[in-house]
C-alpha positions in Angstrom: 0.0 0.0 0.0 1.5 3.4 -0.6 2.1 5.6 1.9 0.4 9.0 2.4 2.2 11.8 2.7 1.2 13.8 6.2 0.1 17.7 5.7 -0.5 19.9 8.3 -2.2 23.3 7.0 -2.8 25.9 9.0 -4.3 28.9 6.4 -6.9 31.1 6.1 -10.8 30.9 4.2 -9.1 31.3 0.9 -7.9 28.1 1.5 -5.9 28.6 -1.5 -3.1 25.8 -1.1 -5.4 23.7 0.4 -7.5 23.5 -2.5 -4.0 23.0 -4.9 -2.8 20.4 -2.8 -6.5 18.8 -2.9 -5.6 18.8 -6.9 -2.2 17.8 -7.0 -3.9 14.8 -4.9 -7.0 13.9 -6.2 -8.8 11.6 -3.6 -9.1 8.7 -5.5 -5.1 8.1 -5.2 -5.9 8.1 -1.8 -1.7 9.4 -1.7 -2.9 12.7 0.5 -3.6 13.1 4.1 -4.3 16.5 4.7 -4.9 18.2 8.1 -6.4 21.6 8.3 -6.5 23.6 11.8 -7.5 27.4 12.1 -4.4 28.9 13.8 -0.8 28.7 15.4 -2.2 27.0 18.5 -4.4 24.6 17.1 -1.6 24.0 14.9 0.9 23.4 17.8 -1.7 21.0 19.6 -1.8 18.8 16.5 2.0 18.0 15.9 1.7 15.3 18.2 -1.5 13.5 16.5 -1.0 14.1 13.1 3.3 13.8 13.2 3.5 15.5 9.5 5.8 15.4 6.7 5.4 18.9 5.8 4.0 22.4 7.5 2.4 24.7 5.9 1.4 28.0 7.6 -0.2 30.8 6.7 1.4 34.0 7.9 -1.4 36.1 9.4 -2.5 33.4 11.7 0.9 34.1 13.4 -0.6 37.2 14.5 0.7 39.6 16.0 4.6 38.2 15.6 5.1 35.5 12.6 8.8 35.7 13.2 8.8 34.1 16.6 5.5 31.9 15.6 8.2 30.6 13.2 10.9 29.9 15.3 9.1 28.4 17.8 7.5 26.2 15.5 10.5 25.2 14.1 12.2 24.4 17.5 9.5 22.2 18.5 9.8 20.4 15.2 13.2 21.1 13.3 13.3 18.0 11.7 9.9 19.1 9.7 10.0 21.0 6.8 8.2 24.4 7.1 6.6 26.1 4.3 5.1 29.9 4.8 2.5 31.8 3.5 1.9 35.1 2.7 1.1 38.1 0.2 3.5 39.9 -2.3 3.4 42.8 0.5 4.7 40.6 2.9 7.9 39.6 0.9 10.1 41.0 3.7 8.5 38.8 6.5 9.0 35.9 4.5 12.3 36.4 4.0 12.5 36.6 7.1 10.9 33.8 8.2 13.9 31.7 6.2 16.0 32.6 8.3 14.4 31.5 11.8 13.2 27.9 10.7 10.9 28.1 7.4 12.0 26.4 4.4 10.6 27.9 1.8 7.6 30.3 1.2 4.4 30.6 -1.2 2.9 33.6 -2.6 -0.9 33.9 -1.9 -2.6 34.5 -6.0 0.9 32.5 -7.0 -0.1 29.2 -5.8 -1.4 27.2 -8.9 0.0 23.7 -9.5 3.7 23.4 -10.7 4.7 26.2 -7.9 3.3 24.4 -5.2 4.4 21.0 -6.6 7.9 22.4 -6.6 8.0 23.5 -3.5 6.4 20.5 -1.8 9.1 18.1 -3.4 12.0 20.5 -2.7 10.7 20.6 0.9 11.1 16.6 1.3 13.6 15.7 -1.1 16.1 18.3 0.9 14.8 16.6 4.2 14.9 13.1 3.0 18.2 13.8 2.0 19.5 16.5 5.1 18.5 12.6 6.6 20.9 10.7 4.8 24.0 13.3 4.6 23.5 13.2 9.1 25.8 10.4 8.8 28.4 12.6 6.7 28.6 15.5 9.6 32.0 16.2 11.2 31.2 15.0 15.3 33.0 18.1 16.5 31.3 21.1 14.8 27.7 19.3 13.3 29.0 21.1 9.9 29.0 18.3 6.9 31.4 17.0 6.2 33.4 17.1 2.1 31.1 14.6 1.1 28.1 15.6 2.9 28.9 19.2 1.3 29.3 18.5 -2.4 25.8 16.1 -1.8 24.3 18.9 -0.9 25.7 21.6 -3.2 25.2 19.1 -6.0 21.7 18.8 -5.2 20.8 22.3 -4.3 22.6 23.6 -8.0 20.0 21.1 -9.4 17.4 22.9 -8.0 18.7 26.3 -9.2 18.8 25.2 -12.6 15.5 24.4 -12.4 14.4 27.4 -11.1 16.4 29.7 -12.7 18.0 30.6 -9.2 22.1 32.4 -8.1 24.4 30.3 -5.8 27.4 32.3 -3.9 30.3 29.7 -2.6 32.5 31.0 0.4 35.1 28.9 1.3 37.3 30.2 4.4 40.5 28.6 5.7 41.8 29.3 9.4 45.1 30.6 9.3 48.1 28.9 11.8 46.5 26.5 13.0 49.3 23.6 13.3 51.2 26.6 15.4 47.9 26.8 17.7 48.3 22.8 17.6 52.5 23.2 18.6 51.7 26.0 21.6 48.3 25.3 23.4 47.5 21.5 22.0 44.4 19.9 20.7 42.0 21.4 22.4 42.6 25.1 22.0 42.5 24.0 18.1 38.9 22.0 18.3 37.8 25.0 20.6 38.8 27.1 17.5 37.4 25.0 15.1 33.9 25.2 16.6 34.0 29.1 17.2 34.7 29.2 13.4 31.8 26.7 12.4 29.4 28.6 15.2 30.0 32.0 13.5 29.3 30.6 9.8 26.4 28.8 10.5 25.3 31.9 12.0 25.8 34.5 9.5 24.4 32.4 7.1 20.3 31.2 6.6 18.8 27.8 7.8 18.2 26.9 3.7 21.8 27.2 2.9 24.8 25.1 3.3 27.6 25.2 5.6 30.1 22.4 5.8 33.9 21.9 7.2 35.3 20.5 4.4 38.8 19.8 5.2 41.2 20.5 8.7 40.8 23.7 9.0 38.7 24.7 5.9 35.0 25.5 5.7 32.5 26.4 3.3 29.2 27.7 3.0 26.7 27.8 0.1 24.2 30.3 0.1 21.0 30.1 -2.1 19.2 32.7 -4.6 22.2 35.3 -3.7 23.0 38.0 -6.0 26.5 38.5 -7.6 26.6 41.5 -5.9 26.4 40.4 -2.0 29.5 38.8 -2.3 31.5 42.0 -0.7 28.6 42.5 1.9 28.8 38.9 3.1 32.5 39.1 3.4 32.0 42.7 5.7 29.5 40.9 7.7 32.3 38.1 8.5 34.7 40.6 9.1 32.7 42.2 11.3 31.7 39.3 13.1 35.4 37.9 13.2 36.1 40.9 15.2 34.0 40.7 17.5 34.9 36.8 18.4 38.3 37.8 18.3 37.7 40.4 21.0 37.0 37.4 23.6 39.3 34.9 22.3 41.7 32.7 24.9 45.5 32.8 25.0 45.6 31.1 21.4 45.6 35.0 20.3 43.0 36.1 17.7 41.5 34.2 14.7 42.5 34.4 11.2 40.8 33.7 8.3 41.6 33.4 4.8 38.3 33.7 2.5 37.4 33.3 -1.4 33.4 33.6 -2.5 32.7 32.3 -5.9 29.3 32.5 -8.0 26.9 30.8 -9.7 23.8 31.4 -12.3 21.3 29.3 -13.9 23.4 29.4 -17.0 26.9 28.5 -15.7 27.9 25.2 -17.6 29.9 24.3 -14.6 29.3 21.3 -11.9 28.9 21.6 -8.5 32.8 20.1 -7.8 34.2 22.6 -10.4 32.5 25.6 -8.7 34.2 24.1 -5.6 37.5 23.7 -7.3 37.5 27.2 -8.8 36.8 29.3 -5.4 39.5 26.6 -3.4 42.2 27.4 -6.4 41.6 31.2 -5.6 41.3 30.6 -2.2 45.1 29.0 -2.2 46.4 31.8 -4.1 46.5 30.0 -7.2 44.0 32.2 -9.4 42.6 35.7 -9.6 39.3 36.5 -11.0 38.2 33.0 -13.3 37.6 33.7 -16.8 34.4 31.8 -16.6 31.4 33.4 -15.3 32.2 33.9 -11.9 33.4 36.9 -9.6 35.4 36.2 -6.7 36.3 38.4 -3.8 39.2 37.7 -1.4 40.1 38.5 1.9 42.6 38.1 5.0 40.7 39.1 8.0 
């Protein structure tokens, strides 16, 4: 018997994706289970019952603060894939909401078939296979691991194809770290190690990547970025560098050595050769690529 996938819907009377997801569906697949409850609470008091696949929530039933609605909701569930809701005016929150737990968002007028089918299957393929890469995660910072990483990035460049979506690739290698090794021993390194992988994975939102993908190197994939955020995302690390370094122990401050690559729809290149391209710059091997990338460097 095939299994039905679990939906818990929490939207308003439009019942907009309700109704697509009733077509995508049709009953007599009998391939849908589809719960619908009036608000965030209801919603909350349901998890337990129904134990879905997928969430979808509608925005203003998160009244009078989505954001924390979000990151609550996530937090109780985080192994759940979130999917909000809202209108065009309420871009911004969405956004937003990306960055505190949600997935992926729909546009209320926007939600016809192939949109929402997209999303849907984006929404379990990535968990179905966030699932399988937990066994490729490094055991002292959580990041993934090189394999883990290029599974991921290979995967989420699939997606932009498809949807005609940017990718920016940061990679970022800690400077001096065998001296760290030689005058304050193992665990001053690891204790660096995870202040590096804490600071990435924060700077950067739950839908994107962030893996440590060798010793001391990292990298982070970020998803439907602009060209043009590459120097802005390298401030922010600065910045952020800076302030880590201003409480660091007796192993002195953090250095980092950084190289951001990127990516469009119409870039011929694999996932692996993106890779290779921002780690040859990153070495010092390479200035700008003559493909259709722009890279920015920096010692911080």
């Amino acid at each position: 018997m095939k299994q039905k996938l679990r939906v818990l819907v929490a939207e308003g009377n439009s019942r907009e994706a309700a109704s697509t997801l009733l077509a995508l569906f049709p009953k007599d697949e009998d391939s849908l289970e589809m719960t619908e409850v009036s608000g965030v609470p209801t919603l909350m008091a349901s998890l337990e019952l129904v134990q879905p696949e997928v969430i979808l929530l509608e925005l203003a039933l998160a009244e009078p603060d989505p954001l924390y609605a979000v990151r609550w909701l996530h937090r109780t569930e985080p192994g759940v894939p979130l999917i909000v809701i809202g209108d065009v005016a309420q871009r911004e929150a969405l956004a937003g909401c990306l960055k505190v737990g949600a997935m992926d968002y729909l546009l209320k007028g926007q939600m016809d078939a192939p949109t929402v089918n997209r999303v849907l299957s984006n929404a379990i393929r990535r968990n179905t296979l966030e699932g399988l890469t937990d066994l490729l995660r490094d055991p002292l910072t959580g990041l993934f691991v090189r394999d883990g990483f290029l599974t991921m990035g290979a995967h989420m460049m699939e997606a932009a194809k498809l949807n005609g979506g940017d990718l920016v690739l940061l990679c970022a290698h800690i400077e001096a770290l065998q001296e760290i090794r030689s005058k304050f021993g193992q665990s001053a390194v690891d204790c660096s190690l995870k202040e590096i992988a804490k600071l990435l994975a924060g700077s950067f939102r739950r839908t994107d990547v962030v893996g440590r993908i060798g010793e001391s190197q990292f990298a982070a994939l970020a998803v439907d970025a602009v060209e043009p955020s590459i120097p802005v995302l390298l401030q922010r690390l600065e910045k952020r560098l800076a302030a880590l370094n201003q409480e660091v122990g007796p192993q002195g401050p953090l250095l980092l050595r950084m190289n951001a690559g990127f990516w469009n729809a119409k870039d011929t290149r694999t996932f692996v050769q993106l890779l290779d391209s921002v780690e040859v710059g990153l070495r010092g091997a390479g200035c700008v690529s003559e493909e259709s990338d722009t890279q920015a460097k920096a010692i911080v």
